[in-house]
MMTF fields as JSON, N, C-alpha, C and O atoms, coordinates in Angstrom:
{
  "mmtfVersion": "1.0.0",
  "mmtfProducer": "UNKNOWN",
  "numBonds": 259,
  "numAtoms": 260,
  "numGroups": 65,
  "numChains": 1,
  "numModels": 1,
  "chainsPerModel": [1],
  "groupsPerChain": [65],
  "chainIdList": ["A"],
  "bondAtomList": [4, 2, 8, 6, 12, 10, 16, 14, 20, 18, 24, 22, 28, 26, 32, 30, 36, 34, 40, 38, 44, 42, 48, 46, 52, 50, 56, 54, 60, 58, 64, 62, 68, 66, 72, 70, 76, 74, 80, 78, 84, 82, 88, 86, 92, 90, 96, 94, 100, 98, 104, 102, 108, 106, 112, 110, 116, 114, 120, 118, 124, 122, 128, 126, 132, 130, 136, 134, 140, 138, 144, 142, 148, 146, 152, 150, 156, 154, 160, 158, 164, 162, 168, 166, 172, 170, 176, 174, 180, 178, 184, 182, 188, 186, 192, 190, 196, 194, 200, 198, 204, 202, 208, 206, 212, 210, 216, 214, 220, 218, 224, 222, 228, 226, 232, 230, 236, 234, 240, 238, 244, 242, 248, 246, 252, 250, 256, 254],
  "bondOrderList": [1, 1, 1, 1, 1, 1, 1, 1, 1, 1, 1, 1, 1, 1, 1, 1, 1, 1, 1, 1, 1, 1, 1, 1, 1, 1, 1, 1, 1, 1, 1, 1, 1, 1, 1, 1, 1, 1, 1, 1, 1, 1, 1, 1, 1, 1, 1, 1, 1, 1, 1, 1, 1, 1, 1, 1, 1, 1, 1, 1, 1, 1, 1, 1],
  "groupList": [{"groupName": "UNK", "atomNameList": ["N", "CA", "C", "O"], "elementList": ["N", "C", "C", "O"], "formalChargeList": [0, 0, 0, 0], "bondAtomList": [1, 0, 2, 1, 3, 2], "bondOrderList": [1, 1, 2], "singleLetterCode": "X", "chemCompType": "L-PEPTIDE LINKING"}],
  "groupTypeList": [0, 0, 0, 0, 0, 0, 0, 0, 0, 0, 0, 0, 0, 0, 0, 0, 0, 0, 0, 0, 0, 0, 0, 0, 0, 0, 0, 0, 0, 0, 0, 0, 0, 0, 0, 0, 0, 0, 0, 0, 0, 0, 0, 0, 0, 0, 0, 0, 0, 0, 0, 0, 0, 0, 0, 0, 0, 0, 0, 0, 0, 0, 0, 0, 0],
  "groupIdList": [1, 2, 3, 4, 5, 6, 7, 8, 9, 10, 11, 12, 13, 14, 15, 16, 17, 18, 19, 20, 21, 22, 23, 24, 25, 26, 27, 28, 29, 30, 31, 32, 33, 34, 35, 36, 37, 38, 39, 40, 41, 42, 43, 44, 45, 46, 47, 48, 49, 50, 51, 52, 53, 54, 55, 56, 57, 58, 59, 60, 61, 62, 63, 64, 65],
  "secStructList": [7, 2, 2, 2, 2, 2, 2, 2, 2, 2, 2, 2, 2, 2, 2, 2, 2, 2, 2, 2, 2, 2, 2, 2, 2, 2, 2, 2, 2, 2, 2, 2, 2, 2, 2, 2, 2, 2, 2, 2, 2, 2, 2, 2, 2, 2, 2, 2, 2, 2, 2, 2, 2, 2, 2, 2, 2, 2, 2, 2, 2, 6, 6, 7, 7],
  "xCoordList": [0.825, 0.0, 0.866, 0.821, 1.688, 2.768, 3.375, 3.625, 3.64, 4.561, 3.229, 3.407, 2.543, 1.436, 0.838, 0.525, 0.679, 0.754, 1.759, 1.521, 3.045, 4.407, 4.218, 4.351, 4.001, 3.733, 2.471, 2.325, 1.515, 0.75, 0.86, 0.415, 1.554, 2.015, 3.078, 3.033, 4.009, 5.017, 4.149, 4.209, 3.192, 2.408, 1.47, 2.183, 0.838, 0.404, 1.164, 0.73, 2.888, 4.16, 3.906, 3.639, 4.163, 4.534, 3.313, 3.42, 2.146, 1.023, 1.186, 0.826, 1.646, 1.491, 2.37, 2.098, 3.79, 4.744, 4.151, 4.134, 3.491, 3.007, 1.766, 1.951, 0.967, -0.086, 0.933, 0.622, 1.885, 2.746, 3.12, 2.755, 3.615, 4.633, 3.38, 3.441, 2.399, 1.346, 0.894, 0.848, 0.614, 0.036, 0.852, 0.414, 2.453, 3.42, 3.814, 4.069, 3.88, 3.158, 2.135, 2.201, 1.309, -0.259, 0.162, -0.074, 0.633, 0.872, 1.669, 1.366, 2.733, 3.72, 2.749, 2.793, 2.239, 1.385, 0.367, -0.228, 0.156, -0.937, -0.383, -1.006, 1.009, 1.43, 2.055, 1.989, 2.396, 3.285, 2.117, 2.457, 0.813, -0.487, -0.749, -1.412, -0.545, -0.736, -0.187, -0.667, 1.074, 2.474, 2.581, 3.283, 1.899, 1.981, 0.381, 0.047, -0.271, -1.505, -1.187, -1.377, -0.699, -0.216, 1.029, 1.034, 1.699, 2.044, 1.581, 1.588, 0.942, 0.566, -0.624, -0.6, -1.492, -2.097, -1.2, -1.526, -0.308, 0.262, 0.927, 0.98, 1.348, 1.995, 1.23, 1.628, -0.031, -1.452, -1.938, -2.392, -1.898, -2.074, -0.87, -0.722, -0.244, 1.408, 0.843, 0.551, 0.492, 0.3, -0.673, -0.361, -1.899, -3.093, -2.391, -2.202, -2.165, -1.116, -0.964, -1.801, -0.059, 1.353, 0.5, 0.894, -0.678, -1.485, -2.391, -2.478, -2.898, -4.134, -2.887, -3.6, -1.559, -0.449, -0.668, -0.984, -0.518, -0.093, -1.292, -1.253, -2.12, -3.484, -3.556, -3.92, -3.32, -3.344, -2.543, -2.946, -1.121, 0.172, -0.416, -0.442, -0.875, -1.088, -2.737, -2.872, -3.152, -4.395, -4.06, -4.744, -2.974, -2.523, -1.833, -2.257, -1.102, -0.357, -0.977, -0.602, -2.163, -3.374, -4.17, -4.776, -3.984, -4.661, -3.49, -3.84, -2.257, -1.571, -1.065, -0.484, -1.385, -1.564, -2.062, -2.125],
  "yCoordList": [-1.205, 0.0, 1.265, 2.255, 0.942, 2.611, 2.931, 4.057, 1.698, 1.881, 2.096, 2.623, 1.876, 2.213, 3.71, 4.539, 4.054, 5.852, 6.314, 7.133, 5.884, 6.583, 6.526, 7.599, 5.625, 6.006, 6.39, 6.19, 6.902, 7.595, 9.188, 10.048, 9.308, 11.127, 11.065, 12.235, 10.476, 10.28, 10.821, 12.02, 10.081, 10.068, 11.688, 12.534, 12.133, 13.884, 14.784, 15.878, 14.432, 15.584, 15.305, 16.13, 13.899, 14.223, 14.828, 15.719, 14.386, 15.262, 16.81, 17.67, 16.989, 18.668, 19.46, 20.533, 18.471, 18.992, 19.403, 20.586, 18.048, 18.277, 19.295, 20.049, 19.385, 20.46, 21.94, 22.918, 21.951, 22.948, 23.136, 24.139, 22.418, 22.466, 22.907, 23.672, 22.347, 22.22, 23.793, 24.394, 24.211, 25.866, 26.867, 27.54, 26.824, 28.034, 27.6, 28.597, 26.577, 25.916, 26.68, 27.482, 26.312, 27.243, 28.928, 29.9, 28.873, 30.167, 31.188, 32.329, 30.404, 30.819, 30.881, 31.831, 30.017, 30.154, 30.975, 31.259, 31.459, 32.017, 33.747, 34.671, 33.875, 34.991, 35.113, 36.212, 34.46, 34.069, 34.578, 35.466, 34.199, 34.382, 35.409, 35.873, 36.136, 37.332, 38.404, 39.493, 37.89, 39.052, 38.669, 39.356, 37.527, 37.438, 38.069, 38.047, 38.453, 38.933, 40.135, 40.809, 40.672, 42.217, 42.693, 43.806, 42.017, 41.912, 42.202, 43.397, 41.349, 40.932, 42.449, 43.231, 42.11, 43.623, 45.089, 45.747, 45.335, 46.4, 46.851, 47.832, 45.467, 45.158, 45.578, 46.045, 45.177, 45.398, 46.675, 47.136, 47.346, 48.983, 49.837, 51.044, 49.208, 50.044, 49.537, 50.573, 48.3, 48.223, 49.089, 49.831, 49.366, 49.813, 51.271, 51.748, 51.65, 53.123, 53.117, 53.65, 52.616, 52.779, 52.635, 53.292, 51.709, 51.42, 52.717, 53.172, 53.225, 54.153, 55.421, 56.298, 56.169, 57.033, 57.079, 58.118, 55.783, 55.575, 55.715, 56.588, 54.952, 55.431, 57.149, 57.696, 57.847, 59.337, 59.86, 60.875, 59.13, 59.865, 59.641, 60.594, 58.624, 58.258, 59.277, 59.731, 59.378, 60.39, 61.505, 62.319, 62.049, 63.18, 63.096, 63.876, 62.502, 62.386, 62.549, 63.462, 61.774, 61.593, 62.684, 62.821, 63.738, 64.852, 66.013, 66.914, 65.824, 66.447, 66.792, 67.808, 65.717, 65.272, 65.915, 65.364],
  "zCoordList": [0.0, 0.0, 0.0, -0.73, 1.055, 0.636, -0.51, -0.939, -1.075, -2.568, -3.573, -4.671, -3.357, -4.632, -4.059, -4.914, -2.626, -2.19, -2.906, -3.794, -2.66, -2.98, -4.817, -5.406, -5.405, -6.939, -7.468, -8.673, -6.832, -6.972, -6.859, -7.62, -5.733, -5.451, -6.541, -6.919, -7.303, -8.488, -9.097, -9.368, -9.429, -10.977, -10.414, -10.953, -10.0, -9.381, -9.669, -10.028, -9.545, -9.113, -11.494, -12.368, -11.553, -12.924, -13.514, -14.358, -13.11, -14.103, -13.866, -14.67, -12.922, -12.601, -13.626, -14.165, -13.811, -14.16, -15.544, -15.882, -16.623, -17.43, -17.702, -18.658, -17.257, -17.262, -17.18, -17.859, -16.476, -16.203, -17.931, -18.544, -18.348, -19.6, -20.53, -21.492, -20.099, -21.385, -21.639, -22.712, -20.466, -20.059, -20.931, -21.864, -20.317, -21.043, -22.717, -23.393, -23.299, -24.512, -25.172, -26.103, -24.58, -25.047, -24.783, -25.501, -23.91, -23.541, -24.579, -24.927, -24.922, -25.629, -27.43, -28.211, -27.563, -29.002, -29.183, -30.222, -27.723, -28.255, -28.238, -28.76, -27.457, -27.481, -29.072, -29.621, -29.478, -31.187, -32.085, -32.867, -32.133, -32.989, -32.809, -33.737, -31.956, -31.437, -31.958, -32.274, -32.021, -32.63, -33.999, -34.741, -34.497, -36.034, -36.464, -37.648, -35.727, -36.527, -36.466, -37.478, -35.46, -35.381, -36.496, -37.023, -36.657, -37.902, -38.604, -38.902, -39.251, -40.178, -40.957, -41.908, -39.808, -39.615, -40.133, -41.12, -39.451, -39.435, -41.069, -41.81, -41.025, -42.554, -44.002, -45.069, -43.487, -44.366, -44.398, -45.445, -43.318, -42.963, -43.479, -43.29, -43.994, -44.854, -46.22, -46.817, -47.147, -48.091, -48.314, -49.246, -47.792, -47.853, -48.265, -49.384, -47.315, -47.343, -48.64, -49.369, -49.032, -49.869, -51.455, -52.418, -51.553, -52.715, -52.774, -53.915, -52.064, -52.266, -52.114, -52.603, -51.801, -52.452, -53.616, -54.196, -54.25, -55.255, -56.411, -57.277, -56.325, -56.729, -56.603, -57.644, -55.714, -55.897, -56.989, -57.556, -57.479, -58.024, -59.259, -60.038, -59.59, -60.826, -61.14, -62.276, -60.754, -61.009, -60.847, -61.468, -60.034, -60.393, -61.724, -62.577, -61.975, -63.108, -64.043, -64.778, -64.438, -65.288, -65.777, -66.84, -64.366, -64.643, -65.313, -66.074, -64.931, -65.911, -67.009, -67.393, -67.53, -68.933, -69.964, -71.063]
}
């Protein structure tokens, strides 16, 4: 009976450990998805920019003509 107590609190310490690992895991991905949508985002808010400039130059241009 003690040795099956004693590998039972084993097997608790190791699940903890795992749920532990599993958490900053998740944790860590969901901070990564985070900083790649913001990205990604931001990246898109410069094309957006940079296309509708450009769309202006060329209609100015157009009108100089």
């Amino acid at each position: 009976r003690a040795q099956a107590q004693t590998a039972l609190a084993s097997l608790h310490r190791e699940r903890a450990r795992v749920m532990e690992w599993y958490q900053r895991m998740q944790d860590s991905a969901d901070f990564t998805w985070e900083s790649m949508k913001d990205g990604f985002n931001e990246a898109f808010g410069k094309l957006s920019e940079a296309w509708r400039d450009a769309e202006q130059n060329v209609d100015q241009v157009g009108e100089s003509i």
